[in-house]
N, C-alpha and C positions, 0 to 999 in steps of 0.2 A: 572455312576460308579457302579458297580458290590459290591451286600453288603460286602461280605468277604474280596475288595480291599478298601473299605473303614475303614471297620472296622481295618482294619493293619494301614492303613496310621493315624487312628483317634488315635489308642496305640502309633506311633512312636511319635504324637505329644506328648500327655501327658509325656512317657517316658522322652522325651527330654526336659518337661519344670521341669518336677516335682524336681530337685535338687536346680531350679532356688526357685520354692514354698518352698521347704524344706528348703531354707537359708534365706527366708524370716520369715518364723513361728520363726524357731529357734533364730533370731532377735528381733520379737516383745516380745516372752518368757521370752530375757534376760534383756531387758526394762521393761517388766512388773516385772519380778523380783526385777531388781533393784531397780524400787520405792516399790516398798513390802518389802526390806530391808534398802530403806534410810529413808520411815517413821518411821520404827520399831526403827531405830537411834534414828530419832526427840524425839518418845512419850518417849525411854529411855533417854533421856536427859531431858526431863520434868516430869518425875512423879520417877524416880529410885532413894531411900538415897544411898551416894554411899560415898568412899574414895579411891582419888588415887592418885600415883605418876607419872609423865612422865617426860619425858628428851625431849628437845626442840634442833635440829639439823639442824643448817646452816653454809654450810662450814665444819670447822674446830670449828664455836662455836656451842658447848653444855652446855646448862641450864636446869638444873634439877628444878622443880616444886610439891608444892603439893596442892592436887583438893580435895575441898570437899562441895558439892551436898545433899540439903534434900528439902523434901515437907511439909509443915506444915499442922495439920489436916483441914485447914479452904483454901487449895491449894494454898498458899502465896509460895513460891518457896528460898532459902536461899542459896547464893554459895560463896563460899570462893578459891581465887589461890593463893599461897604464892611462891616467888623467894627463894629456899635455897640458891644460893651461892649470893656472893655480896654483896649491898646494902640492900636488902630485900622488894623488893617492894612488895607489895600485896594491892589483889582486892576484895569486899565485895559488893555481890549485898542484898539485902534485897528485896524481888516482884521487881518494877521497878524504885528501888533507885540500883545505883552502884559509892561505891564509890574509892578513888584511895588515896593508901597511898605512898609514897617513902622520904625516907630520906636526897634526895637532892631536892628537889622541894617541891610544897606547896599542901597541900594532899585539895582534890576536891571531887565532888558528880555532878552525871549526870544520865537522864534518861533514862534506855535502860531497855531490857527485857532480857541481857544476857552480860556475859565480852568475849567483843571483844579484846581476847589476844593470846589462844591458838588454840580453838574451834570454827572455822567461826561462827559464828551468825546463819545464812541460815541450819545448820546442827539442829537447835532447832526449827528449822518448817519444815510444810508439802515439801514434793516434788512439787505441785501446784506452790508453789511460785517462783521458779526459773523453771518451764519447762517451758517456752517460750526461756528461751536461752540456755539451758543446757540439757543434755540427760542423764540418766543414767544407765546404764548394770552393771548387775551381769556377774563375769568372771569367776568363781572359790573358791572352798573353800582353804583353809590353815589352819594352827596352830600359834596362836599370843599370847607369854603370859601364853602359855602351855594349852590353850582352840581354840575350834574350832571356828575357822574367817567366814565367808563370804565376799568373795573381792568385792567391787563396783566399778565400774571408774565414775567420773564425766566428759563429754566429751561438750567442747562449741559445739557449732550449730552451729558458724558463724566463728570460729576460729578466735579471736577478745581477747580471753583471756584465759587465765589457768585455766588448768586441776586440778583433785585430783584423786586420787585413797585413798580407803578408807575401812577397811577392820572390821569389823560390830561383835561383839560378837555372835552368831546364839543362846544362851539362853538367856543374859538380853539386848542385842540389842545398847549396849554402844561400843564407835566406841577405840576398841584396838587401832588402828595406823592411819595415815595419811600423807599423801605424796602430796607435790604441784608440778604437771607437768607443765615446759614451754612446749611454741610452736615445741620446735625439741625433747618431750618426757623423757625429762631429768628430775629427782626428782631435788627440788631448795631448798625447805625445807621438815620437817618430825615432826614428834609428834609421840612417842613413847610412851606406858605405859608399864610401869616396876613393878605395883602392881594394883590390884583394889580389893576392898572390898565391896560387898553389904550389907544393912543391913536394919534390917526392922523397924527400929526407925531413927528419925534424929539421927548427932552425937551433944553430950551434948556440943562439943566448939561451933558450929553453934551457938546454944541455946545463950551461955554466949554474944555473940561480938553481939548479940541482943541488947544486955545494953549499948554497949559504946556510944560514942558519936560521931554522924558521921561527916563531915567536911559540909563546907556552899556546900546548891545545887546551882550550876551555870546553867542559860539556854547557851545552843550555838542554834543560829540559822544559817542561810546562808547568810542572809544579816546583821549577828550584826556590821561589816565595813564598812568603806567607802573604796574602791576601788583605787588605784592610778593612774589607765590606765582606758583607754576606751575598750580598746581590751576583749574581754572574749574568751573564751572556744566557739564552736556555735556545736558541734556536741560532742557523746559520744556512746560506742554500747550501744545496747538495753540490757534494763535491769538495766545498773549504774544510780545512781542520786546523783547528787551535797547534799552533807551532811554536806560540810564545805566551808565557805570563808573566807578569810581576808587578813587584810595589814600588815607585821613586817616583823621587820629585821631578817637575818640570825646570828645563836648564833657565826656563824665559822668571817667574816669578816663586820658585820651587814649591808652586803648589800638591800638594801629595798626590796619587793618580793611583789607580787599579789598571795596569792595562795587560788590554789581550788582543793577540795578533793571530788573524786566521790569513791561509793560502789558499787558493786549488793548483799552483805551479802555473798559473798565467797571470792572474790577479790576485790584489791582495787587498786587506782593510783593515783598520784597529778600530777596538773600543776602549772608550776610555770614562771612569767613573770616579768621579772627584766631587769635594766638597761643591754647597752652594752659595757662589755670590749672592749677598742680596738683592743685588742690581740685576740680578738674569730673572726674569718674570716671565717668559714666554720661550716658544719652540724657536729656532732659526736653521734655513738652508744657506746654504753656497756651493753652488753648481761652478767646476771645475774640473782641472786633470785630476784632480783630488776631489770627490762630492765629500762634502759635510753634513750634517746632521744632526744641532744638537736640543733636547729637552731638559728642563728643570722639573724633577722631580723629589716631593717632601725636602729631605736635606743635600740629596746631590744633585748633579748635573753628569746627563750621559751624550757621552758623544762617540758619533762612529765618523771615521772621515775613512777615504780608499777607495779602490776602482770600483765601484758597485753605482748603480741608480741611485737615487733618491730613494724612492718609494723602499728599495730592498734596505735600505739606510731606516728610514721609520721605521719599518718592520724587527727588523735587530733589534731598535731601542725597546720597542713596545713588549718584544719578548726579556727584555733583561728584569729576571726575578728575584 
């Protein structure tokens, strides 16, 4: 071949691959972005004093909340979530003491590093920890709050479980808004903030509910039960672990129940395995903030409900052994 008919033919390659390359940079940029803005979430969830309000939207219910967030000079950590409307329940972590108050029930103390209510958990650590199942891209900037955002999307890897889109303060890195995508793209739930305050001292109530008196710490493990079936759960996607078991009855009909609660620290799902109606003859969905999923099988009925698809919902039941 002739150098000058080479050298054309060698351009027209390049030409024709290079949009292919250019859609791939542009990809990994907004991955690498992403986690450069969902750490920059984490570390402002762990080191920022802060105050604020959000509104909590599913459906047609909204609950209004107020958050408040400090670091002690000795890096002990202090968080407070209060319900305004209703009952009034509110959460009080201290470091890795979090305890639970409500006025219909019996107020408790449990071990975690963060309250698991509004704020997935997984958002107060690194992106490491969830990138084996989860991807995340930077989409876009906006305005949230009347400050400039940066949108993130959390995207599964396996399509096995819900999304988030997530839109990131760009000066103190605290997450303005959040949104839970099911599998057809849909918001299910929301987390709005309607105020936020930074400040560079803790706030003095923090300080005070230091003094009170916190309620008995309970351990939960996974086997504190005994089981009523032999049957378990034998499969789950990658990434969930079993962080609850047990046997009790239902508060609605006190039906007796096997249940097991898996996490990955973004989402979550229960299975549940209970006697068989006679009346239940057949499988049934319900696609929701919540998907359902449940079959009758010999003497019981299994049901999985939680942020997961459908499809990964049959999948779980078909593996229960």
């Amino acid at each position: 071949m002739k150098p000058g008919v080479w050298l054309v033919s060698l351009t027209l390659v390049l030409l024709s691959a290079s949009p292919a390359f250019a859609q791939q940079e542009a990809e990994q940029v907004a991955q690498s972005d992403g986690e450069r803005w969902y750490d920059f979430m984490s570390t402002a969830l762990n080191e920022q004093n802060f105050e604020a309000s959000l509104v909590y939207v599913l459906g047609e219910r909204i609950e209004p909340y107020h958050w408040l967030h400090a670091v002690e000079p000795n890096g002990e950590q202090l968080e407070l979530i209060v319900q305004m409307n209703g009952p009034g329940f509110r959460a009080l972590r201290i470091g890795d003491k979090v305890s639970h108050f409500h006025p219909a029930a019996r107020d408790y103390s449990l071990r975690a590093n963060s309250i698991n209510h509004l704020i997935p958990p997984a958002f107060s650590e690194k992106f490491e920890k969830i990138q084996s199942y989860y991807r995340v891209v930077a989409v876009g900037g906006a305005r949230v709050l009347d400050r400039k955002a940066q949108h993130i999307r959390l995207i599964s890897k396996h399509d096995n479980r819900f999304g988030f889109s997530v839109w990131v303060d760009r000066d103190s890195g605290m997450p303005l808004k959040v949104m839970m995508i099911n599998e057809d793209g849909i918001p299910v739930e929301q987390v709005q903030m309607t105020s936020l305050a930074l400040r560079q001292d803790p706030s003095p109530l923090l300080e005070e509910l230091k003094r009170l008196s916190m309620p008995p710490l309970i351990q939960v493990t996974k086997n504190s039960q005994q089981m009523q079936r032999s049957l378990r759960p034998l499969w789950h996607p990658e990434g969930f672990k079993l962080v609850e078991q047990k046997h009790h009855q239902l508060a609605v009909d006190n039906t007796p129940v096997d249940h097991y609660l898996f996490t990955d620290g973004l989402t979550e799902y229960s299975v549940y395995i209970a006697p068989r109606d006679a009346e239940q003859t057949g499988a049934m969905s319900v696609v929701g903030s919540q998907n359902l999923y449940t079959e009758p099988r010999n003497d019981v009925i299994i049901t999985v409900v939680g942020q997961i698809p459908i499809q990964t919902a049959k999948r779980i039941v078909a593996e229960v052994q």
